[in-house]
PDB file with one MODEL, atoms N, CA, C and O in Angstrom:
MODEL        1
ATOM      1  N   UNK A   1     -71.556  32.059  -8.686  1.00  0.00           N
ATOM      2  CA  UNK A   1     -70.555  31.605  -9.643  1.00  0.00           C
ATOM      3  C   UNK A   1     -69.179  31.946  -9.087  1.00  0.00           C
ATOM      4  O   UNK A   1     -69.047  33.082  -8.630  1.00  0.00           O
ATOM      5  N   UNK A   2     -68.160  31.139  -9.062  1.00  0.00           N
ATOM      6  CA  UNK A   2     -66.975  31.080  -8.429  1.00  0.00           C
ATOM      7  C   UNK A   2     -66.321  31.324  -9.716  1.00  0.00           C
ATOM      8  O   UNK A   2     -66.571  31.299 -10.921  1.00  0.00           O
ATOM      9  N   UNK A   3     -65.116  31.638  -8.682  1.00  0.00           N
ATOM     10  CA  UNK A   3     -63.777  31.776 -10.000  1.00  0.00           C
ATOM     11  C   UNK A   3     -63.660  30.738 -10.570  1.00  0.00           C
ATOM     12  O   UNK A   3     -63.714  30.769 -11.800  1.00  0.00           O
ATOM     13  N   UNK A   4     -63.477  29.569  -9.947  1.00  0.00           N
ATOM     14  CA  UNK A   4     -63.427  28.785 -10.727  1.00  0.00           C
ATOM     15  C   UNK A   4     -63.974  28.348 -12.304  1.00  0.00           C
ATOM     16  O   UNK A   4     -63.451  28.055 -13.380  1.00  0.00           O
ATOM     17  N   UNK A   5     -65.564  28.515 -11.666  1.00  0.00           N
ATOM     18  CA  UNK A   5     -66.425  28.374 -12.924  1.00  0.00           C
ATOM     19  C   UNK A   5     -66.133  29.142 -13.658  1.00  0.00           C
ATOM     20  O   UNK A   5     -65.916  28.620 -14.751  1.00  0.00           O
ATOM     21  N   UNK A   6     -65.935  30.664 -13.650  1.00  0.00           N
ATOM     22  CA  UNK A   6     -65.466  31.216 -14.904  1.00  0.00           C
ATOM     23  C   UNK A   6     -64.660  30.987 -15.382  1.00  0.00           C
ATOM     24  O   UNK A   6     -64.720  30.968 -16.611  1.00  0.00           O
ATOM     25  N   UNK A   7     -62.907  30.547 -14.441  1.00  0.00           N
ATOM     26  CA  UNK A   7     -61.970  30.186 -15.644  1.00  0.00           C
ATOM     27  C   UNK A   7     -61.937  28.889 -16.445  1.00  0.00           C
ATOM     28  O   UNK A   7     -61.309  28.666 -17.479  1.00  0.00           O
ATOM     29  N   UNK A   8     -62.965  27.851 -15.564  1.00  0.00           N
ATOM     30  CA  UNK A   8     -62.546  26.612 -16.174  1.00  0.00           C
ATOM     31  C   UNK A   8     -64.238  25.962 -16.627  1.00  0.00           C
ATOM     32  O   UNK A   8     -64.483  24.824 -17.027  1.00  0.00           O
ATOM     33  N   UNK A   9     -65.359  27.251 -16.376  1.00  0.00           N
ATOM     34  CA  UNK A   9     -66.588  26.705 -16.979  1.00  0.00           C
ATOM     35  C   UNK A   9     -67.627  26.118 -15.995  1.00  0.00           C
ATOM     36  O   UNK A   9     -67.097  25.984 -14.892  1.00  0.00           O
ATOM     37  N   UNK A  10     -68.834  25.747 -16.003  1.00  0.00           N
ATOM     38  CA  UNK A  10     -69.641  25.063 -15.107  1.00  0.00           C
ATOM     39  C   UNK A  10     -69.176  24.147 -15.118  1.00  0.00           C
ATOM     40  O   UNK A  10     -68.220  24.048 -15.886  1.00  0.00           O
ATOM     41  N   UNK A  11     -69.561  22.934 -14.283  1.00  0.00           N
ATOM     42  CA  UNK A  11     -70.277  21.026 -14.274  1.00  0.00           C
ATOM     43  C   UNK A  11     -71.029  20.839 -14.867  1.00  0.00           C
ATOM     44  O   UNK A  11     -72.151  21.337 -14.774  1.00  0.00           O
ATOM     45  N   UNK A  12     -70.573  19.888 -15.850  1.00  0.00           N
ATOM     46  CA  UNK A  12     -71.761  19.334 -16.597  1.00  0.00           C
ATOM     47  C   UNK A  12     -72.878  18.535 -15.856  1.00  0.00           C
ATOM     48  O   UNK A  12     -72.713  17.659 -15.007  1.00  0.00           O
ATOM     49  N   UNK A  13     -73.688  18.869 -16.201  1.00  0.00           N
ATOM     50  CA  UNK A  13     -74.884  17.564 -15.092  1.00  0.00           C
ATOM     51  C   UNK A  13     -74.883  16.191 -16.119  1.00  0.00           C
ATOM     52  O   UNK A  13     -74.460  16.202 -17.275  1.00  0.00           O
ATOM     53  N   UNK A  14     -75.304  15.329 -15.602  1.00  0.00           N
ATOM     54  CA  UNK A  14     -74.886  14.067 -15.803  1.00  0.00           C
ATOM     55  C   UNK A  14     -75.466  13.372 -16.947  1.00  0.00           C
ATOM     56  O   UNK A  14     -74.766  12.463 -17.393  1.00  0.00           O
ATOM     57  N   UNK A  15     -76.489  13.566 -17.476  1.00  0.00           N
ATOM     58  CA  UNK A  15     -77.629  14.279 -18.525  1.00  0.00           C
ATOM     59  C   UNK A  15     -76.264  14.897 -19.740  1.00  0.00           C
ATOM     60  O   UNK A  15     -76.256  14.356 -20.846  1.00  0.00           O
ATOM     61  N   UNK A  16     -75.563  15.620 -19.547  1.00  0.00           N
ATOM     62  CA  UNK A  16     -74.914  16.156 -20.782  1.00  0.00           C
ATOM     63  C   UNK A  16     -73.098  15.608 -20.997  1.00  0.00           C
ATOM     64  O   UNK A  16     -72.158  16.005 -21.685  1.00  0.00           O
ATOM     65  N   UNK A  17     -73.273  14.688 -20.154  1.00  0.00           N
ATOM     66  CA  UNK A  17     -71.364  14.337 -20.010  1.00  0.00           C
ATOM     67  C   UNK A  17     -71.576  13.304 -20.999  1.00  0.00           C
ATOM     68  O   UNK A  17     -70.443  13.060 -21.414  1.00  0.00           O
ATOM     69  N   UNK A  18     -72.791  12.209 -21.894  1.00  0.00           N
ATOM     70  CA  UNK A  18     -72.614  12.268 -22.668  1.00  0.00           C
ATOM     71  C   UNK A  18     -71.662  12.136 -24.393  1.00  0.00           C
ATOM     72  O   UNK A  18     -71.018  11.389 -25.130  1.00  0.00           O
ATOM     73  N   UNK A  19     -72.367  13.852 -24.174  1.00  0.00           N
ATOM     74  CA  UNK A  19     -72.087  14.386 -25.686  1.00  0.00           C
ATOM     75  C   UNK A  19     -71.231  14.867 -25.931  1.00  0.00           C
ATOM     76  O   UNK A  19     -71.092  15.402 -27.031  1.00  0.00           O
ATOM     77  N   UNK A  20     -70.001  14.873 -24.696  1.00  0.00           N
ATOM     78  CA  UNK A  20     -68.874  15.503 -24.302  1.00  0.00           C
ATOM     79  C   UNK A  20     -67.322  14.480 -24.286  1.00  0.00           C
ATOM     80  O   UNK A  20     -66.111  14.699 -24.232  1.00  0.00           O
ATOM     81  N   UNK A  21     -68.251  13.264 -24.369  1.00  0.00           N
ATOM     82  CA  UNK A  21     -67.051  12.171 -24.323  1.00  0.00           C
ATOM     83  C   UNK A  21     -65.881  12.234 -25.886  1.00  0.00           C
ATOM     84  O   UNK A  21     -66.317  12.862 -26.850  1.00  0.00           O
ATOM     85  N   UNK A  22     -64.853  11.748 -25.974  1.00  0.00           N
ATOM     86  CA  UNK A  22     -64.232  11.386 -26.535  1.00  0.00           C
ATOM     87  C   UNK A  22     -63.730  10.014 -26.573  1.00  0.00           C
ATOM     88  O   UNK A  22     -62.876   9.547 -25.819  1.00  0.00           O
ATOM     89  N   UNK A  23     -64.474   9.279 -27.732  1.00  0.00           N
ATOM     90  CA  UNK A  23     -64.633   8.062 -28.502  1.00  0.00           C
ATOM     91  C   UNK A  23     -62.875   7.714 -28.800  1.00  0.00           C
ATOM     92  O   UNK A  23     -61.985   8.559 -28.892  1.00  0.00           O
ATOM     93  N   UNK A  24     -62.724   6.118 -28.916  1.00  0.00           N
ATOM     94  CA  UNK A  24     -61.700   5.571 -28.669  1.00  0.00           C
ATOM     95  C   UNK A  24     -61.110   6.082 -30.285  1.00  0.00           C
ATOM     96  O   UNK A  24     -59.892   6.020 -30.457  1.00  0.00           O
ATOM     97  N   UNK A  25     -61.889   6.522 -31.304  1.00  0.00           N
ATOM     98  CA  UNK A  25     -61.354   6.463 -33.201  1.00  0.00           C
ATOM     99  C   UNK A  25     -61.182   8.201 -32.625  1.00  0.00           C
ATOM    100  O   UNK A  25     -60.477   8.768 -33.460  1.00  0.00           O
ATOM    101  N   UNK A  26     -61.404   8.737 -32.015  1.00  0.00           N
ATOM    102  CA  UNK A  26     -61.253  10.053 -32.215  1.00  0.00           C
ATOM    103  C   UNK A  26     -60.116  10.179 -30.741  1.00  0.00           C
ATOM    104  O   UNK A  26     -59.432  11.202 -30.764  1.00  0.00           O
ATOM    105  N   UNK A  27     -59.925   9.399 -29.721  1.00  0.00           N
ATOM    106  CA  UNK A  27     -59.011  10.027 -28.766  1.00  0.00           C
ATOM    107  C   UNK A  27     -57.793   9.183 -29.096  1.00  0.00           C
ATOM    108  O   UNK A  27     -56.724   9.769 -28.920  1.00  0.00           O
ATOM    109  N   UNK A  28     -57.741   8.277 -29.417  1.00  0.00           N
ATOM    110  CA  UNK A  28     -56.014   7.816 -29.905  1.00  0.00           C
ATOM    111  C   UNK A  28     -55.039   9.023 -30.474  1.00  0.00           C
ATOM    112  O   UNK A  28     -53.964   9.442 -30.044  1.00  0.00           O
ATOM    113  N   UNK A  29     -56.153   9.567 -32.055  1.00  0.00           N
ATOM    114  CA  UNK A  29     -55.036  10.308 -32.625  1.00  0.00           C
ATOM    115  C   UNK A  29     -55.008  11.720 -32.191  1.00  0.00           C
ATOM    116  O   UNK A  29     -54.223  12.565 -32.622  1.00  0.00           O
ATOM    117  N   UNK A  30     -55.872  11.896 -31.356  1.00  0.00           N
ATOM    118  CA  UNK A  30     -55.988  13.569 -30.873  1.00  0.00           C
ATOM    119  C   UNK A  30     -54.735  13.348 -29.267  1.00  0.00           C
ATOM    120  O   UNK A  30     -53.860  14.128 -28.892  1.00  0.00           O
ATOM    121  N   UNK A  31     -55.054  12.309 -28.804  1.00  0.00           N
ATOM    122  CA  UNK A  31     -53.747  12.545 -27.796  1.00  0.00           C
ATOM    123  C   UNK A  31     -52.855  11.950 -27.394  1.00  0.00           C
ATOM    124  O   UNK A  31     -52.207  12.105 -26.359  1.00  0.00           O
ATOM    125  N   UNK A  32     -52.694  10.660 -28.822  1.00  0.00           N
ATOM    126  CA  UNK A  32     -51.299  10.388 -28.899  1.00  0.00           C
ATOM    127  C   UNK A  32     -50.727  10.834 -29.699  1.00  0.00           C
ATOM    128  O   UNK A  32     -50.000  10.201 -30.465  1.00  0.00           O
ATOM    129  N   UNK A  33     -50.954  12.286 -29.719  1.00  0.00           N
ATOM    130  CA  UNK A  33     -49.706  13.045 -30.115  1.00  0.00           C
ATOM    131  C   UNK A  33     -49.318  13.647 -29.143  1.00  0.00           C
ATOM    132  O   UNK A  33     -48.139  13.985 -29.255  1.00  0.00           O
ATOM    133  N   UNK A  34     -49.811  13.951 -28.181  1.00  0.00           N
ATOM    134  CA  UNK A  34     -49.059  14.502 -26.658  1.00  0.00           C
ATOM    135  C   UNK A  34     -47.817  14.519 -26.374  1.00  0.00           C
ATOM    136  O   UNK A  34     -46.889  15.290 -26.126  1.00  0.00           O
ATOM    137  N   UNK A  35     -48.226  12.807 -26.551  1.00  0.00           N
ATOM    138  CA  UNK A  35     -46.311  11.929 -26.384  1.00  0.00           C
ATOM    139  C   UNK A  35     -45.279  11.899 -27.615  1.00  0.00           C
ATOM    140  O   UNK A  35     -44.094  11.637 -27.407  1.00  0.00           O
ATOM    141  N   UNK A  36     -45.762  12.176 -28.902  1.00  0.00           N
ATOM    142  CA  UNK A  36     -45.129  12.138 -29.740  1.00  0.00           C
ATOM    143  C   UNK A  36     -44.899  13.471 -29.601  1.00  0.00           C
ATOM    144  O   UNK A  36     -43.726  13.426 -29.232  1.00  0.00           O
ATOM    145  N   UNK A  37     -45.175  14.601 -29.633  1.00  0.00           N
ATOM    146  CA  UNK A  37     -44.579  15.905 -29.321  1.00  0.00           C
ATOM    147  C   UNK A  37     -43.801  16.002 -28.320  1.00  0.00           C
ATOM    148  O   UNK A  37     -42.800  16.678 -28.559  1.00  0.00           O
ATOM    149  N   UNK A  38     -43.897  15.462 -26.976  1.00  0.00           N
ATOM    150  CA  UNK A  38     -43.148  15.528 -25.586  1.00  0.00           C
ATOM    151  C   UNK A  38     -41.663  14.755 -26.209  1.00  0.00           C
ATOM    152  O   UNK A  38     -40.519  15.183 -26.051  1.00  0.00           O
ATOM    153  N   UNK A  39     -42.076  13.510 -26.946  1.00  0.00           N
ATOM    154  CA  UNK A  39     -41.019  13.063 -27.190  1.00  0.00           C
ATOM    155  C   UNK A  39     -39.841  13.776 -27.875  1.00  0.00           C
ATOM    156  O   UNK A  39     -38.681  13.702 -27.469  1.00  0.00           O
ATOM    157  N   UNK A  40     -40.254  14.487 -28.974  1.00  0.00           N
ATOM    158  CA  UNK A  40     -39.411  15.626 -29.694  1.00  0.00           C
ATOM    159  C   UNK A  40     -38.922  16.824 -29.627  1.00  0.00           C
ATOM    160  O   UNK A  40     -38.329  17.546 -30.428  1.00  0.00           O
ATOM    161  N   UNK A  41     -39.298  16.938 -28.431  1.00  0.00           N
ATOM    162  CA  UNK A  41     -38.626  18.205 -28.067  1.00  0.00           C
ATOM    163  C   UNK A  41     -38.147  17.973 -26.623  1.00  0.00           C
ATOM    164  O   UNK A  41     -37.100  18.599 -26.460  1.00  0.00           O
ATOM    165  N   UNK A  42     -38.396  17.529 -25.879  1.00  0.00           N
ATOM    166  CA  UNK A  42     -37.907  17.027 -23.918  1.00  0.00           C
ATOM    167  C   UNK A  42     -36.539  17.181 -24.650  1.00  0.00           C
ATOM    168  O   UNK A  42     -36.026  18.298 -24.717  1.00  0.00           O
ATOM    169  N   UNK A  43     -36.014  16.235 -25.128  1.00  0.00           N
ATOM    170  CA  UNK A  43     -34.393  16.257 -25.103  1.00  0.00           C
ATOM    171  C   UNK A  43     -33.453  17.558 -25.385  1.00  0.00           C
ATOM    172  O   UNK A  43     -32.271  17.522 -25.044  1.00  0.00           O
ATOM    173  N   UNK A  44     -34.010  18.715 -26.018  1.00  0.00           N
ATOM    174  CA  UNK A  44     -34.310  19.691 -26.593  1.00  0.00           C
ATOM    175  C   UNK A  44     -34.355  20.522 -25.037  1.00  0.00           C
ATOM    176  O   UNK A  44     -33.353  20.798 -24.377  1.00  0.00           O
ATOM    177  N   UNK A  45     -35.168  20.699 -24.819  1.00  0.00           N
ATOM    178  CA  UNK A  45     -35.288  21.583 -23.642  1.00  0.00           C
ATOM    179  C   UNK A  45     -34.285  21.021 -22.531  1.00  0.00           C
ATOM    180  O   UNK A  45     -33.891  21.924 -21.793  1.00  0.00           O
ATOM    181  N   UNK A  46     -33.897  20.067 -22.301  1.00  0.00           N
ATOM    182  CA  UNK A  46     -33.431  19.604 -21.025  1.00  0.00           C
ATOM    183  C   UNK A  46     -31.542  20.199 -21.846  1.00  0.00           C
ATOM    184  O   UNK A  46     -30.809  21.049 -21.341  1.00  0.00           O
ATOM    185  N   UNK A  47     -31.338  19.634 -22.772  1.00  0.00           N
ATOM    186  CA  UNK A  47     -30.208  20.679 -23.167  1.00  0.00           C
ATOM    187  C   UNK A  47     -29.982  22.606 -23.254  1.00  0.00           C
ATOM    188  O   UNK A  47     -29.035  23.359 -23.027  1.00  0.00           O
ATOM    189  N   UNK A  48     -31.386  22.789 -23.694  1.00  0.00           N
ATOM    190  CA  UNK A  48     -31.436  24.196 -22.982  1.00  0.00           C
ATOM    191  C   UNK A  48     -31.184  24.357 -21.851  1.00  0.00           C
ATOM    192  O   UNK A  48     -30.849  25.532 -21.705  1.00  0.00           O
ATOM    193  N   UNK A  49     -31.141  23.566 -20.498  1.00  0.00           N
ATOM    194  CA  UNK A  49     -30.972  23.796 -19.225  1.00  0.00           C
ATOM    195  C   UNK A  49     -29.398  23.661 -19.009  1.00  0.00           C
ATOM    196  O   UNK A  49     -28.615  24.512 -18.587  1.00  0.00           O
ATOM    197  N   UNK A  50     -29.192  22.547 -19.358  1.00  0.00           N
ATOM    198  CA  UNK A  50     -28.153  21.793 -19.101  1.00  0.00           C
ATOM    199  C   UNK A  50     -26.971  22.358 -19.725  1.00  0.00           C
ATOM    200  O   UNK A  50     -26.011  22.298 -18.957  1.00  0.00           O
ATOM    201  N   UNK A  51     -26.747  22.796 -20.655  1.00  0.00           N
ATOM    202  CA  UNK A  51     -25.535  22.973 -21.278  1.00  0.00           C
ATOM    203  C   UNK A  51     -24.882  24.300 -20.380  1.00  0.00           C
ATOM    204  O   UNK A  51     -23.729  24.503 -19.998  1.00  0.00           O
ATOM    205  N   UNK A  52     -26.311  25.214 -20.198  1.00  0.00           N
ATOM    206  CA  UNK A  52     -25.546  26.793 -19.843  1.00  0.00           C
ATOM    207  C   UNK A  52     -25.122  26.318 -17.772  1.00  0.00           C
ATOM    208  O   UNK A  52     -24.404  27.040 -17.080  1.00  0.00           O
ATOM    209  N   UNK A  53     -25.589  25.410 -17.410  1.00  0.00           N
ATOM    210  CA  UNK A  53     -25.447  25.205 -16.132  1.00  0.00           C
ATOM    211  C   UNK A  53     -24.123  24.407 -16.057  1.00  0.00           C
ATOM    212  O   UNK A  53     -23.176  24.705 -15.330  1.00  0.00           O
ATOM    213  N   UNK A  54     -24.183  23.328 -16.928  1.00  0.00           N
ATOM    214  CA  UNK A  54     -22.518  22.613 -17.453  1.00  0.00           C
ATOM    215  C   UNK A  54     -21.788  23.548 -17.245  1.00  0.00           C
ATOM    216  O   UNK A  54     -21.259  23.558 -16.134  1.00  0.00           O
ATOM    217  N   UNK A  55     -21.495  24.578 -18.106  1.00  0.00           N
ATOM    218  CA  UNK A  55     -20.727  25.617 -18.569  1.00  0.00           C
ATOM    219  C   UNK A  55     -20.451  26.385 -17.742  1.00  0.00           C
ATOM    220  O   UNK A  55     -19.351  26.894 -17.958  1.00  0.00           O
ATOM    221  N   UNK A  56     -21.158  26.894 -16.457  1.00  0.00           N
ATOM    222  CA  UNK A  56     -20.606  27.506 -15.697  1.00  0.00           C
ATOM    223  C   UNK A  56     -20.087  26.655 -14.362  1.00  0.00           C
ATOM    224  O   UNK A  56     -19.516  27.231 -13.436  1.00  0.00           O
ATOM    225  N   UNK A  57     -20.343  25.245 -14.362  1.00  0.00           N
ATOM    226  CA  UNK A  57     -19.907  25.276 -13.254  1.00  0.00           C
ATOM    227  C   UNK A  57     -18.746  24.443 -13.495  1.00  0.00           C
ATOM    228  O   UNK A  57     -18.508  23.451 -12.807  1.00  0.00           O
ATOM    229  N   UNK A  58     -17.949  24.862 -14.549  1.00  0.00           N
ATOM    230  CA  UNK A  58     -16.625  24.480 -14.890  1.00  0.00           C
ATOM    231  C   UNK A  58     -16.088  25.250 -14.046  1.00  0.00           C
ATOM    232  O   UNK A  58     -15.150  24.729 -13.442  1.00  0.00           O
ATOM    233  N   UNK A  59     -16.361  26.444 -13.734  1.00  0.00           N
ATOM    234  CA  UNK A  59     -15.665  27.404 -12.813  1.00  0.00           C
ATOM    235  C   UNK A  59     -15.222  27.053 -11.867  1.00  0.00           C
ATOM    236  O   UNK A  59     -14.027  27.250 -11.646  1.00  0.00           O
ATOM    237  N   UNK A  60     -15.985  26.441 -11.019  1.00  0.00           N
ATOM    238  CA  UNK A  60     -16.396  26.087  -9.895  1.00  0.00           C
ATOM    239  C   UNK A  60     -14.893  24.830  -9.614  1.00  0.00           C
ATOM    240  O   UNK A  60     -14.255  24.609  -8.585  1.00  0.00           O
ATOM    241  N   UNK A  61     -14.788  24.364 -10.698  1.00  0.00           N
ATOM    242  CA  UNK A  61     -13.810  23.187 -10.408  1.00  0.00           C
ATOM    243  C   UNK A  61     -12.265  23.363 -10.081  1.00  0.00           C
ATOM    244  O   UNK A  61     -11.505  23.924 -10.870  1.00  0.00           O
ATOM    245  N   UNK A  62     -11.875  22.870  -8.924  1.00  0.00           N
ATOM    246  CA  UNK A  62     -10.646  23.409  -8.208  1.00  0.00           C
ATOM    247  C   UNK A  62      -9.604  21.948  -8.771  1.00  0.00           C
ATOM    248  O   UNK A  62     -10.119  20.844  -8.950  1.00  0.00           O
ATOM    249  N   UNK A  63      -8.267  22.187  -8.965  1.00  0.00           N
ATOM    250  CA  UNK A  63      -7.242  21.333  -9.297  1.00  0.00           C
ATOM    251  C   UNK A  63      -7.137  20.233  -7.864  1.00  0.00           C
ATOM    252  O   UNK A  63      -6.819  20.740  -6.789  1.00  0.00           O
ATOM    253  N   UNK A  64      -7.442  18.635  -7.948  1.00  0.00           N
ATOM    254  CA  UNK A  64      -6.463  18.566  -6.769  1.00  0.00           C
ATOM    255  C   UNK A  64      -5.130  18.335  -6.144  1.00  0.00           C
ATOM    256  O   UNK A  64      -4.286  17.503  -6.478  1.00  0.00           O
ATOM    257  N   UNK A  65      -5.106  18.761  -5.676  1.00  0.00           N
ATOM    258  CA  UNK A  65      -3.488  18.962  -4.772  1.00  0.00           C
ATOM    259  C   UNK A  65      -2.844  17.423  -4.242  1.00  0.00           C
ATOM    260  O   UNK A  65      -1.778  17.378  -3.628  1.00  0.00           O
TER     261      UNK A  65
ENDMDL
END
């Protein structure tokens, strides 16, 4: 047994992949919310970056001559 398998589990054998699927009435609303969450907050985080990096590199800006 590899690391792997412990952090992320065996292979299913082919026999059990199955009972494991996710059906088109059950995977729409389970992971299109992915994007509806990514959507609501990305703009959100990218201003967390952005504003404090804006802000300092006002410094940085020389008059020109």
């Amino acid at each position: 047994m590899g690391w792997s398998d412990w952090i992320l589990g065996r292979q299913l054998a082919s026999n059990e992949e199955e009972g494991q699927r996710v059906g088109v009435l059950a995977g729409i609303p389970t992971l299109g919310l992915d994007a509806l969450s990514s959507s609501a907050y990305g703009p959100e985080a990218a201003m967390t970056i952005l504003l404090p990096l804006g802000a300092a590199g006002i410094v940085s800006l020389q008059p020109l001559s």
